[in-house]
C-alpha positions as CSV (number, residue, x, y, z in Angstrom):
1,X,53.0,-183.2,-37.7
2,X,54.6,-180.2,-38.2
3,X,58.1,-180.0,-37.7
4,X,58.2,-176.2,-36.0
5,X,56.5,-175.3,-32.6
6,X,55.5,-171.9,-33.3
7,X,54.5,-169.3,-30.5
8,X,53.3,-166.3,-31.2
9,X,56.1,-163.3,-29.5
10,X,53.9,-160.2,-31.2
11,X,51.3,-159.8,-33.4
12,X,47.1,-160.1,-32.8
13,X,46.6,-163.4,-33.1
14,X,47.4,-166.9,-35.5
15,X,45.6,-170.0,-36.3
16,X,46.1,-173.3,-35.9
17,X,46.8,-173.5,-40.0
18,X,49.0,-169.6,-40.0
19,X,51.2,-172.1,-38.2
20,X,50.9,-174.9,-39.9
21,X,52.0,-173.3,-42.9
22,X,54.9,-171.1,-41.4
23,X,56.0,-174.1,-40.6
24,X,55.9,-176.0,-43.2
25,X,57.6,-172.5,-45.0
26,X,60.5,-172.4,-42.6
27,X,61.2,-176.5,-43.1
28,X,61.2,-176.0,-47.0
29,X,64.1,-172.9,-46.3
30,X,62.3,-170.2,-48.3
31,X,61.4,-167.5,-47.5
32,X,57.8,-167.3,-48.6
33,X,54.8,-169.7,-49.4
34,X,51.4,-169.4,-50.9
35,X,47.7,-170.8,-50.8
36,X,45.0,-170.4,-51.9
37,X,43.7,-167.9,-48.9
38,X,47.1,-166.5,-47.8
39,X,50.7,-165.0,-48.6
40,X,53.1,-165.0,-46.0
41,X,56.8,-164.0,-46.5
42,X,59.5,-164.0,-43.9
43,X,60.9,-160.9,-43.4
44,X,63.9,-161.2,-40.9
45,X,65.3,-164.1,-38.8
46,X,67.0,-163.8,-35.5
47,X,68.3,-167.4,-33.9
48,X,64.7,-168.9,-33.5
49,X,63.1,-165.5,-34.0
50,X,61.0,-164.7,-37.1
51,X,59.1,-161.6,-38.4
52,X,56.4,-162.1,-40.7
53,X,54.1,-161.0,-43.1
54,X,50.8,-162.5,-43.8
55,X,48.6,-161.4,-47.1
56,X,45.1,-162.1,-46.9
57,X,42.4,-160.5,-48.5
58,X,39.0,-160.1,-47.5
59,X,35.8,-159.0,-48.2
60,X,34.9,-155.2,-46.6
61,X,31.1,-154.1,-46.4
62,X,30.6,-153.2,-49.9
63,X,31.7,-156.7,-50.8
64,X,34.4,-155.3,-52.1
65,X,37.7,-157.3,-52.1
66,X,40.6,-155.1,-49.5
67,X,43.8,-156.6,-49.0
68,X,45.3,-157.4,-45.6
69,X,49.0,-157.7,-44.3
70,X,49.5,-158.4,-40.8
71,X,52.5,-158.5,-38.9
72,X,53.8,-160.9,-36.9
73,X,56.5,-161.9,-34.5
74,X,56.8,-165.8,-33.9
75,X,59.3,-168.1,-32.3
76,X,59.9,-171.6,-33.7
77,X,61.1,-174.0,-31.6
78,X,62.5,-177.5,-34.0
79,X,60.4,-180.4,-32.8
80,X,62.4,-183.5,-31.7
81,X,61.5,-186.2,-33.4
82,X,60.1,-189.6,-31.7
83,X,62.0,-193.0,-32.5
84,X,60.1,-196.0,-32.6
């Protein structure tokens, strides 16, 4: 389970696995993480506020490889964490 709620704020729109991984970005501290698929790098933080970047690239008519950088505006919210 991921350890951030993330809501998107501003931006078109994020998967279920964009915010898996910001998540799993923001609990590490850094300020950027990588896959296979995507890039995304944190640009500025304000209290639970985040602006983002996210590199994809992507196939355009011609087959040709174009990159992609979205931006995005996310808040992320700690979870609390369940005792047993």
């Amino acid at each position: 389970m991921a350890a951030y709620a993330i809501s998107l704020l501003k931006g078109y729109h994020l998967t279920a696995t964009e915010k898996r991984h910001i998540s799993e970005v923001l609990e590490s501290g850094q300020k950027c993480g990588a896959t296979t698929k995507m890039r995304l790098e944190i640009l500025s933080q304000h209290e639970q506020t985040y602006e983002i970047a996210i590199h994809t690239r992507e196939r355009d008519s011609l087959n040709r490889l174009v990159p992609r950088r979205s931006l995005v505006t996310v808040k992320a919210v700690p979870r609390l964490v369940k005792s047993k």
